[in-house]
N, C-alpha and C positions, 0 to 999 in steps of 0.2 A: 640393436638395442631397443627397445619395448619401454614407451614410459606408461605410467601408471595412471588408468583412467581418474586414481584418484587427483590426479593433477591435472590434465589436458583436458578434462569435461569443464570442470570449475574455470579454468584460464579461458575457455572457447566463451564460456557462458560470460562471465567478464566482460570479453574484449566485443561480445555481439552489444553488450545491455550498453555498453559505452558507444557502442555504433548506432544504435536507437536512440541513446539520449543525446549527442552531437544531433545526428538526424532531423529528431523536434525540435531543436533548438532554431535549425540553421532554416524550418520551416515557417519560427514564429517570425524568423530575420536577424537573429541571434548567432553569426558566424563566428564563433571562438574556437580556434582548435585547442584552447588549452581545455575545453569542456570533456575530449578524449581522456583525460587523465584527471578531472576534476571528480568530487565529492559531490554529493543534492542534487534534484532534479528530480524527473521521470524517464524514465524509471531508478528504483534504488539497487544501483550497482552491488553494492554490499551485500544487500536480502538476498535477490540474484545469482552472487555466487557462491554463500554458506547455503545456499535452499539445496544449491545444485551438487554441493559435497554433502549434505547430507543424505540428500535424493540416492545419491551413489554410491553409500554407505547400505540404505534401503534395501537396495535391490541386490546390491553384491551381498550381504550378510544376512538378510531380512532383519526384522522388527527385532528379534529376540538379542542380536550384535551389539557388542559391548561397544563398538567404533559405530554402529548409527545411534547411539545412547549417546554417546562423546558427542558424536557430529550433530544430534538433533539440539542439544541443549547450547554446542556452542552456534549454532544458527539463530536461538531463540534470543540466548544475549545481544547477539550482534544488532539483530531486528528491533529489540527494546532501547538500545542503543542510540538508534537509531531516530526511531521515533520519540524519546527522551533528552539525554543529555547534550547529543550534538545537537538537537532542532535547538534546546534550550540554550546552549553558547550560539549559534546562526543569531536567534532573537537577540539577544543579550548584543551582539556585535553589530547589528542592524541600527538595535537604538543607540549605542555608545557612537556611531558612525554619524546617525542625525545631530546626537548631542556635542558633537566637535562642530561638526560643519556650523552648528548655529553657535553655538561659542565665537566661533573663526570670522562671524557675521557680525558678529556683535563687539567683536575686536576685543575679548578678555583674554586671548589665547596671544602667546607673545612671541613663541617659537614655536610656527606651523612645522615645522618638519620634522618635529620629534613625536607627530601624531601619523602613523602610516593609518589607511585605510583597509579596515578589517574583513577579513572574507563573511560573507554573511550566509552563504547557502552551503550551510555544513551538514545537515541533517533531513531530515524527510517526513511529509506528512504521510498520514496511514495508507491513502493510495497509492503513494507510490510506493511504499515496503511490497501491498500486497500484491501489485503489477509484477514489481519484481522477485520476491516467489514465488509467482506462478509461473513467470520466466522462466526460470532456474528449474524447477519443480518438469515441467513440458519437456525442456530441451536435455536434461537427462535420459528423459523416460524416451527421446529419439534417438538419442547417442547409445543406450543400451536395449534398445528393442531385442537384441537377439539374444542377452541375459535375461530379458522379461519372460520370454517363449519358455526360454530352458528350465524357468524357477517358478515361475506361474502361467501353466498352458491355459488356464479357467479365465484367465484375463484377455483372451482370443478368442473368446469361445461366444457363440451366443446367445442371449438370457435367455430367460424360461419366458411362457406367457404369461405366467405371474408374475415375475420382475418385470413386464413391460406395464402390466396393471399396473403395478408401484410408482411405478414410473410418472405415470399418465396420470393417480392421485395424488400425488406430489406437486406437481404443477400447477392442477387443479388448486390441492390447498394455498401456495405459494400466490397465484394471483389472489384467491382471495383473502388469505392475512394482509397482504398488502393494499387492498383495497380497503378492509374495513380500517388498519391503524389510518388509512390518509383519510377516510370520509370522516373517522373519529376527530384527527387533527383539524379540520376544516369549520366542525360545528362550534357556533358562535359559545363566547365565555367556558370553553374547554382548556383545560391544564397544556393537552397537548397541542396547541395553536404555537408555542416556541418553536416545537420541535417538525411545523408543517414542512420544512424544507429538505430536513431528512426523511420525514414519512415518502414525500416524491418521492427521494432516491432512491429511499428501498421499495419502494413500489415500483419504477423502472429495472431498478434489477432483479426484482421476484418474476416482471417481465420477461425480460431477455433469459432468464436462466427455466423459467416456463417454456419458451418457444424450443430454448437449447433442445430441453428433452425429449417436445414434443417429436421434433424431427429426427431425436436418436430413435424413437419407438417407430418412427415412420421407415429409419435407415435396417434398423433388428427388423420389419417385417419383410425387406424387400431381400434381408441379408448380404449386404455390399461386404462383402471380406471383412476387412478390418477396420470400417466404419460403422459397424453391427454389431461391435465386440463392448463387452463388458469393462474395455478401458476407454470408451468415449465416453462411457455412463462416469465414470472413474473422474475424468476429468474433469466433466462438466460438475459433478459435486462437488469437488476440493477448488476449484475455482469460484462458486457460491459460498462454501463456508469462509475461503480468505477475503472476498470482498466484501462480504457481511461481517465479518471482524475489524473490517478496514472504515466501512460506518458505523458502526456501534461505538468503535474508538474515538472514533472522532467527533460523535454525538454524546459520549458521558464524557470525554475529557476534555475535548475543546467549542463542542455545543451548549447548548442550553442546563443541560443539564448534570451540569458541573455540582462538586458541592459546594456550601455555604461559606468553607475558609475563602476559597477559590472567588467566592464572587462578591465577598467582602472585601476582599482583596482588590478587586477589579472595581468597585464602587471607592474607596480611597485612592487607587491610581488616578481616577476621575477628579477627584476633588482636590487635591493634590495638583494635579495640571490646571482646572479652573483656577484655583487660587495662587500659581506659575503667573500664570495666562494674566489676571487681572493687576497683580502686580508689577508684571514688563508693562501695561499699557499705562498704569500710575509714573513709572518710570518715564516715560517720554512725552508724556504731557508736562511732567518739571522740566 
């Protein structure tokens, strides 16, 4: 009996991205085994395994497949999800967890045990969705290499000198867009002085995804089999555009440049806690 790659790729992928995220854990000093079966972290299990069923959908049906249609958008929910409303119940349970404990301190709480301690790591910041996509996204395209060959032989094959030109000015451009957004963000009374700390980022990874290529163009000259092929180029792209989605995200929704409700909002949480704050100290000076 034969099970169905659509099953055993996505379960492999799973049960490895749950092996990595114990792994980091137990490297920060964080030995949980309940973390094999747990939600949050790095990588996002979740992203991980809908990247890797829809990846599989991909390749078995191609693009035009009403089942990678299905699988690509329920991947996409799963992923917003992700980054949305579990992160936003995690937060929500985090503070609801400080706001017992100090209640419990404060001695207004009168029956501690009808307050259990809420899980707070439900949901996922943008890195780890996109780590875990590309997860998922990789370890497909290993599991079905030999579907790859048979449905796209041009994905083995080696670029042209012009695709390695393209190559090599892409890089080009990528170090220096990232150069001028950080030199921009750096110059004194500049808008984008908020945002210097993600200009870095994306200037380290316009980096590394520079060097990526440089050495794919160095690997297509020397033509190493299938480190020469048009699926390393493959990679290294869809792995720049999900962690540049994974900063962008996290720099208009949870950086600087958020909107105006949003940080109205976050300027009365403020004032709201100061006038908390000055009230508890009125409190115990009577």
């Amino acid at each position: 009996m034969q099970i169905s790659q659509y099953l055993y790729v996505p379960l492999f992928t799973w049960a490895l991205a749950q092996a990595v995220k114990f792994s980091l854990a137990v490297i920060k000093g964080q030995y949980k085994p309940a973390l094999l079966f747990s939600s949050g972290g790095m990588p996002s299990v979740h992203s991980a395994t809908v990247a890797s069923l829809a990846t599989v959908a991909l390749i078995d049906g191609g693009p035009i497949s009403p089942l990678f249609g299905i699988t690509g958008v329920f991947a996409a929910i799963v992923m917003y999800d992700s980054l949305g409303v579990r992160r936003s119940a995690g937060e929500q349970a985090r503070a609801l967890n400080h706001l017992i404990d100090d209640l419990m301190q404060a001695g207004t709480i009168k029956s501690h045990g009808k307050y259990g301690h809420l899980k707070e790591v439900l949901g996922h910041r943008p890195l780890e969705v996109a780590v875990g996509a590309i997860m998922g996204f990789l370890l497909t395209g290993v599991f079905m290499i030999s579907t790859l060959q048979e449905r796209l032989p041009w994905l083995l094959s080696l670029p042209s000198t012009l695709a390695m030109r393209i190559q090599i000015g892409l890089a080009i451009s990528l170090v220096v867009s990232g150069l001028v957004a950080y030199f921009l963000s750096v110059r004194p009374k500049s808008r984008l002085h908020l945002v210097r700390p993600f200009a870095k980022q994306i200037l380290y990874s316009d980096i590394v995804i520079a060097v990526a290529l440089g050495l794919a163009v160095f690997l297509q000259r020397q033509q190493i089999e299938v480190w020469s092929s048009w699926a390393i180029v493959l990679v290294i792209l869809i792995t720049f555009i999900l962690w540049h989605m994974a900063l962008w995200y996290r720099l208009l929704v949870d950086g600087a440049l958020r909107s105006p409700v949003v940080a109205q909002d976050a300027a009365r949480q403020k004032k709201w806690l100061n006038k908390s704050s000055k009230a508890q100290a009125r409190r115990r000076r009577k």
